[in-house]
C-alpha positions as CSV (number, residue, x, y, z in Angstrom):
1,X,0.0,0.0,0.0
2,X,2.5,2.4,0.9
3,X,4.7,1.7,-2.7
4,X,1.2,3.1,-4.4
5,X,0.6,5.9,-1.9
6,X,4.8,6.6,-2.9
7,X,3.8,6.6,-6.5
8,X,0.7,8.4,-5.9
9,X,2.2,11.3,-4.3
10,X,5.5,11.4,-7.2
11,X,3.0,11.4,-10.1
12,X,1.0,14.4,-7.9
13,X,4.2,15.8,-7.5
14,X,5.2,15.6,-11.6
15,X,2.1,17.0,-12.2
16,X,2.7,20.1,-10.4
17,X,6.1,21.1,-11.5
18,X,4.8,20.3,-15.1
19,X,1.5,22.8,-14.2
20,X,4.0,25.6,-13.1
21,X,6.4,25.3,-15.6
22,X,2.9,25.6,-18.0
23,X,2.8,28.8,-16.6
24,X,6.3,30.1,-16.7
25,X,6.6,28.7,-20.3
26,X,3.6,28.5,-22.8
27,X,4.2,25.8,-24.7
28,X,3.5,25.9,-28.6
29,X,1.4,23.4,-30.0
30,X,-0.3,22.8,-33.3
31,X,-3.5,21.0,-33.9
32,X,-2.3,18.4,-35.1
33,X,-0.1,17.5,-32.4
34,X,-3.2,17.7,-30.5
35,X,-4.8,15.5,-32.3
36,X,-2.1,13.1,-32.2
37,X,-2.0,13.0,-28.7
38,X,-5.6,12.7,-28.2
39,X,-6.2,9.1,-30.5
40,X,-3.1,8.2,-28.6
41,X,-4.7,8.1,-25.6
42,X,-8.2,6.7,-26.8
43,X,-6.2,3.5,-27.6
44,X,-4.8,3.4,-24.7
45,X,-8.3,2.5,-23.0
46,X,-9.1,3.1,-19.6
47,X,-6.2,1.7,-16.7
48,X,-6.4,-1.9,-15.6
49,X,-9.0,-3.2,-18.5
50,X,-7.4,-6.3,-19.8
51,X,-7.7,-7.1,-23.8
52,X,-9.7,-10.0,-24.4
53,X,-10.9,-12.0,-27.3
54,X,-14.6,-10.9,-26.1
55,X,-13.5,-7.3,-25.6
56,X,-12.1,-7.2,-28.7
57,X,-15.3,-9.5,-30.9
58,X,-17.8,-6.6,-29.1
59,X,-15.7,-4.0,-30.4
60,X,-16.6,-4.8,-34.0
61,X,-20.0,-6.9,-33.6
62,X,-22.3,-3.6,-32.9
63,X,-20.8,-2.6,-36.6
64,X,-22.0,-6.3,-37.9
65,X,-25.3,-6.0,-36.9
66,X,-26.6,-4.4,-39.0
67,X,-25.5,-7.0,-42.1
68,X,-26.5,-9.8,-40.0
69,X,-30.4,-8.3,-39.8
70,X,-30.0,-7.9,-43.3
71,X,-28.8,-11.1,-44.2
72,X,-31.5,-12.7,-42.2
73,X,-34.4,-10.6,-43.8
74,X,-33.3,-11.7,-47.0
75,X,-32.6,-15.3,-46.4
76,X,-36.1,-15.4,-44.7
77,X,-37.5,-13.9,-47.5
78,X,-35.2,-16.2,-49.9
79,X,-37.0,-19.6,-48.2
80,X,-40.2,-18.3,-47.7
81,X,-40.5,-17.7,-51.8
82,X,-38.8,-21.1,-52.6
83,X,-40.9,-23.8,-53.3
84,X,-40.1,-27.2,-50.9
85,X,-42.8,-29.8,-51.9
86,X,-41.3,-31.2,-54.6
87,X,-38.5,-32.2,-52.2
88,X,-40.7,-32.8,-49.4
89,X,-42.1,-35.7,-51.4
90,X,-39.3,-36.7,-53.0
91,X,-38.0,-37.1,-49.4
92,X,-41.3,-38.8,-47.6
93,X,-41.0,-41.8,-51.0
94,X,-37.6,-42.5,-49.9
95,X,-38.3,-42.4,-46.1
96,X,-41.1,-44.4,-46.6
97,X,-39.5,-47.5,-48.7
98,X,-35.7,-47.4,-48.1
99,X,-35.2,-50.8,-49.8
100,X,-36.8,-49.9,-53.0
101,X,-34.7,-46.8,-53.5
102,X,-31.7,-49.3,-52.7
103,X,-32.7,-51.6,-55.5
104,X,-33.7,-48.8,-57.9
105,X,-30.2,-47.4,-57.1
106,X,-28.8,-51.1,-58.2
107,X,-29.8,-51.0,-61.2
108,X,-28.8,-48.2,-62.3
């Protein structure tokens, strides 16, 4: 506890010689070191949060979504205007006699 308290009170410390030197010193910076700065800390995510392979699938499933709605709607769409009853009775002949399919298969 105390080795955090210690590095506590040093970063305080930094931060108030770096404050008063602000003051002393203006500092000239540009936008786009500004900006630079700024995205570098947005990727630095907040202290302690450990990267993850679910961290990291949330990141990009809200942007998938979307497709995956989409891709739903339209395969829903895609079955519902297809046509099964040829199959389906294709399917309930060959259910219902297994061994004369077999012997139809024969001799072919």
């Amino acid at each position: 506890m105390k080795t955090v308290q210690h590095t506590q009170d040093r970063i305080r410390k930094a931060f108030r010689a770096t404050y008063r030197a602000r003051a002393e010193e203006p500092i000239d910076v540009d936008a786009l070191w500004q900006i630079k700065v700024m995205s570098h800390i947005r990727r630095l995510g907040s202290p302690g949060s450990e990267r993850t392979a679910a961290l990291f699938f949330n990141r990009y499933l809200w942007r998938l979504t979307p497709v995956v709605c989409l891709l739903i709607v339209v395969l829903s769409v895609a079955v519902m205007a297809i046509d099964f009853s040829l199959e389906y009775e294709i399917t309930q002949f060959f259910m219902t006699d297994p061994v004369e399919f077999t012997v139809a298969q024969l001799l072919e």
